[in-house]
Each structure stands twice: as C-alpha cells, then as structure tokens.
C-alpha positions in Angstrom: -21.0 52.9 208.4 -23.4 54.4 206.3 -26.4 51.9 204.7 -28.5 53.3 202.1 -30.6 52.3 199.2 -29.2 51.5 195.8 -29.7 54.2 192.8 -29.2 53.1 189.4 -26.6 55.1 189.4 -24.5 53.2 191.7 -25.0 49.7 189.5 -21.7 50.2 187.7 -20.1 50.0 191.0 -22.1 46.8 192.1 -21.2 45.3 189.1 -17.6 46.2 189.2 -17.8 44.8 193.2 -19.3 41.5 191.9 -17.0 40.9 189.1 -14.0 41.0 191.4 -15.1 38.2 192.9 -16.0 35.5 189.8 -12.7 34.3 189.2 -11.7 33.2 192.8 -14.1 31.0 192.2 -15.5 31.1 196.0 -18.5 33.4 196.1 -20.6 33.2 192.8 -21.6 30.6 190.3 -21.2 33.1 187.9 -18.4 31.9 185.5 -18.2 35.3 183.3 -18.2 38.8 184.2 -21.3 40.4 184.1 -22.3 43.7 182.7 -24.5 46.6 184.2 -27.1 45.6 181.2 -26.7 42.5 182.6 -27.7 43.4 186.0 -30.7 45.9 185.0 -33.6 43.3 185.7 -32.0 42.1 188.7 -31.7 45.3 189.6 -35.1 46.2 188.9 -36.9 43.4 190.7 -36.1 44.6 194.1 -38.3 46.7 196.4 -38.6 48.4 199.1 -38.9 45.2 201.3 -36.6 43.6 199.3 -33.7 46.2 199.1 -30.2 46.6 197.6 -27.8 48.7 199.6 -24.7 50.5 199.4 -22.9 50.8 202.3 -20.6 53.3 202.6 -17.9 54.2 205.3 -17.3 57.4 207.4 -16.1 58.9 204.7 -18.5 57.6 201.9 -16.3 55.8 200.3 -18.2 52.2 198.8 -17.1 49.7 200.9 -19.6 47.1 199.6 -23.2 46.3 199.0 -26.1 43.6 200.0 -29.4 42.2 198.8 -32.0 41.0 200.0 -34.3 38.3 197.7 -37.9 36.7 197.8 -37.1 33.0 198.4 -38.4 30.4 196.1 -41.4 32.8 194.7 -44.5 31.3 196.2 -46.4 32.9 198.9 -46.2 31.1 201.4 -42.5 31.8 201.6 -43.2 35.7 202.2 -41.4 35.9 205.0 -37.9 34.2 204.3 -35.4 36.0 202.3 -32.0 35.2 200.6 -29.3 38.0 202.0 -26.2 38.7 199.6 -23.5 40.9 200.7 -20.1 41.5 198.3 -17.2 43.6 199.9 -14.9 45.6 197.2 -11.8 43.9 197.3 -9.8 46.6 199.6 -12.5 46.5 202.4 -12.6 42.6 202.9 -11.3 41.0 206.3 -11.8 44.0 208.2 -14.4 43.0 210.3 -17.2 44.9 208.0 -19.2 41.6 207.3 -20.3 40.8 211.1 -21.5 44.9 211.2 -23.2 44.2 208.0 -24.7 40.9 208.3 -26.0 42.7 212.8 -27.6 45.7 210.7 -29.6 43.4 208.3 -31.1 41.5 211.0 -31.8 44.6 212.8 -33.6 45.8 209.9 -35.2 41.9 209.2 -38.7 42.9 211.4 -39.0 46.2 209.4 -38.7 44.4 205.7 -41.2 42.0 206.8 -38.6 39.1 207.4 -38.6 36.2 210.1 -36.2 34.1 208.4 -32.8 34.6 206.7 -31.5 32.2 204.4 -27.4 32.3 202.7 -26.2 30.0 200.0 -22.5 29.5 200.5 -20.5 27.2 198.3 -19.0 24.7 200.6 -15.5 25.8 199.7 -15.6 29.6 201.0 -14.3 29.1 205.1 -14.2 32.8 205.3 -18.1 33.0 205.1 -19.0 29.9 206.3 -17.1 31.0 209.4 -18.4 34.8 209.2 -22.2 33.1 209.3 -21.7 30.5 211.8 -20.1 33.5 214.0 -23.7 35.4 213.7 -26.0 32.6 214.9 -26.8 30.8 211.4 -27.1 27.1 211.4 -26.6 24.8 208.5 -29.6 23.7 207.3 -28.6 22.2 203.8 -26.3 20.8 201.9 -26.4 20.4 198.5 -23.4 18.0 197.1 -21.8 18.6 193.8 -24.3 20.9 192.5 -22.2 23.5 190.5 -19.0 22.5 188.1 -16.6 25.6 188.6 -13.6 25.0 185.9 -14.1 21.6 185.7 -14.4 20.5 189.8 -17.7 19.6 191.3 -18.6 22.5 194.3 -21.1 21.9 197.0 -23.7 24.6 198.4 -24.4 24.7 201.7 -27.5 26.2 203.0 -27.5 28.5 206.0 -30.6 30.0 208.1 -31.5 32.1 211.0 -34.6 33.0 212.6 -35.0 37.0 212.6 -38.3 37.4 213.5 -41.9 35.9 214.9 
C-alpha cells in the first residue's frame, strides 16, 4: 500500500468515497450526500500534523482515505486526535483497515499524537470489531444521540494510547 498526502485534486474522489457510505446508515451522521464545495473547509483545515491521506494500492488504484482531527479544540487536548478512515466500496473486508488503522499509529509519534480517539455509531460490528482487534478500548458511550431515519443510534467512543 501506498499512503500519501491528500491534493485538492483528489477531493472529488473523497467525496465520492464518503457518499457511498451515507445511506447505509452505519458510518456517518451525515444524512445527505455532500459535495466537494461542501468539503473545501474541511478539507482546508487539516495540516501537516493533522493530515488527510490517500491510500493507494500496488497498482495506485484509490483504495480509500483517512483523517486525522484536533479533538475538542482546546489546548490542552494537543495531543489526542480523532482518526477517520473510509474504504471505496470494492476495497472493503479485505483486510485493508487493520494495515491502515498499524500505519497510523506507526505514524502517531511523528504527528505529535499520544492518543487516538474513533467515534463509531454503536450499530456498525464491522468497525467496532476492526478497533477492538487493534488494541482500542471503549471509553464512551453516548445513548441515543443521533436520529438516523427516524431510530435513535448510539456513539460509542473508542481510544488508544499511541504515544508518551
């Protein structure tokens, strides 16, 4: 696999990745597709320590990408991060996520990170079970918090020490 930083030019294909997963209603709270105007800000707000990647196979094709966000915005939190990782739709349950999710903690010390956080709505086994597989624990649980056509959804809360 091939990691590499985002381009602008690759947001139409993060945006078509995300919007294949709205309407399963397992990954996003997102109820609408989004649109690469949309995502420009979001886009924009990352950083070097705070990256969006593409990650590519052996052939460069775009198997997926990932994220990395500031938590809660204070400074005291510098050093926890939300990770974010979509799969396009013809790459998923092929193991990709557990060489994903090993290279981003790899990389954790680098970007300044000692603690990784992921929200997972408490209806999504496959990455509940994907996270629990790499070492996260739960640490919250949120109940009820989104409405996702019309039933209540639960986040769960899940963090690893990285670093420190």
């Amino acid at each position: 696999m091939n990691f590499r930083n985002a381009t602008i030019d690759d947001l139409p294909k993060i945006v078509d990745i995300y919007n294949s997963i709205i309407s399963g209603r397992l990954v996003t709270a997102d109820t609408d597709s989004v649109t690469v105007t949309n995502k420009m800000e979001w886009f924009n707000s990352h950083t070097p320590s705070r990256p969006v990647w593409i990650i590519e196979d052996e052939s460069f094709n775009i198997i997926g990408w990932a994220s990395f966000r500031n938590f809660y915005g204070r400074p005291a939190y510098s050093g926890t991060a939300e990770f974010s990782l979509y799969l396009d739709e013809s790459f998923r349950n092929k193991g990709y996520g557990t060489q994903i999710i090993r290279y981003a903690i790899a990389q954790c010390p680098e970007l300044g990170i000692h603690t990784l956080l992921g929200f997972i709505f408490e209806q999504n086994k496959h990455s509940l079970e994907l996270v629990k597989k790499m070492g996260f624990e739960e640490w919250g649980h949120l109940p009820d918090v989104a409405v996702l056509d019309g039933k209540s959804c639960s986040l769960k809360i899940f963090g690893k020490k990285v670093g420190r």
